[in-house]
N, C-alpha and C positions, 0 to 999 in steps of 0.2 A: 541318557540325560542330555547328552550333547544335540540330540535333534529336539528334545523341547527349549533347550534355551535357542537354537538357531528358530525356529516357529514363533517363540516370542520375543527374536529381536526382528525376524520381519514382518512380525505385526507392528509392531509401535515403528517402525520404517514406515508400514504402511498408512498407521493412522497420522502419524505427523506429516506426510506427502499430502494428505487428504487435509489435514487440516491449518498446513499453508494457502494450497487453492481455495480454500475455502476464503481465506482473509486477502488475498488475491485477487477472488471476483468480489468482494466488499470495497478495496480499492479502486478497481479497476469501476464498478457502477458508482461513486463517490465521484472518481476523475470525472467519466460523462456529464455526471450532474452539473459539478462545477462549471466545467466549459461552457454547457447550455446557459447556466444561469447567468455567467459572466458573457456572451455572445462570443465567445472565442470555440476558435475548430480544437477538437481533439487530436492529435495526430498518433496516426500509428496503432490504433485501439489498444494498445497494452499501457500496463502500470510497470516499474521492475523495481523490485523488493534491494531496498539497498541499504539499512542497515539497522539493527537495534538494539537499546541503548536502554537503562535502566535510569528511570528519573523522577519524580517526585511529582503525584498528582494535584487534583486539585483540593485533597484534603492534606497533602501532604505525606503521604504513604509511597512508598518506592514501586513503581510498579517497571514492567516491562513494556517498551514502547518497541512498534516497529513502522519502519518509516516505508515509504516507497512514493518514486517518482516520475514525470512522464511528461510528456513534452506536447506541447499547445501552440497554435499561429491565431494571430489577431488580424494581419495582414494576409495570410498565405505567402509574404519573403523571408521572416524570418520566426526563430525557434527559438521556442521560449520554456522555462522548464517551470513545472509544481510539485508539490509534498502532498502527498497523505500522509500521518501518523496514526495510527494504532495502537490503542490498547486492548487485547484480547482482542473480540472480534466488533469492538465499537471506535466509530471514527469519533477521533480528538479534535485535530483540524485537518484542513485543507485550501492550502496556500497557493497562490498564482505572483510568480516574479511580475514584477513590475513590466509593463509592457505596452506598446505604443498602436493607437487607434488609428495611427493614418493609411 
């Protein structure tokens, strides 16, 4: 009994590793987009998962949001940070701090 529950907890190990990356490279191609569309450089190519947070859609229904964030230059001097948010594996927004053209 003991080796089918340890097989079916490193399956669901397995499928929730798979299906963080999975919302991960959803981030992670969101960020690129952003940048491109705003003319700012991506830096770094990663996104990092940083926190989530149960909150109230746009019908108002509680869902599970997960945020993740990554850092962009306008200039190439300095660092600038953005958000993806996530619900499931659909992007909510995606936000760029305020940051300067010169």
């Amino acid at each position: 009994m003991s080796k089918v529950i340890a097989i079916i907890t490193l399956g669901l190990i397995a499928y929730y590793w798979s299906y963080t990356q999975k919302l991960k490279s959803i981030a992670l191609r969101a960020a690129k987009n952003r940048c491109n569309e705003s003319g700012v450089q991506f830096l770094d190519h990663t996104v990092v998962y940083n926190q989530f947070k149960w909150q109230k859609n746009a019908n108002g229904q509680k869902r599970l949001f997960r945020e993740y964030l990554f850092d962009f230059t306008s200039t190439g001097e300095q660092r600038y940070q953005g958000r993806i948010l996530l619900q499931a594996h659909h992007i909510v927004s995606v936000e760029l701090d305020p940051f300067s053209l010169n």
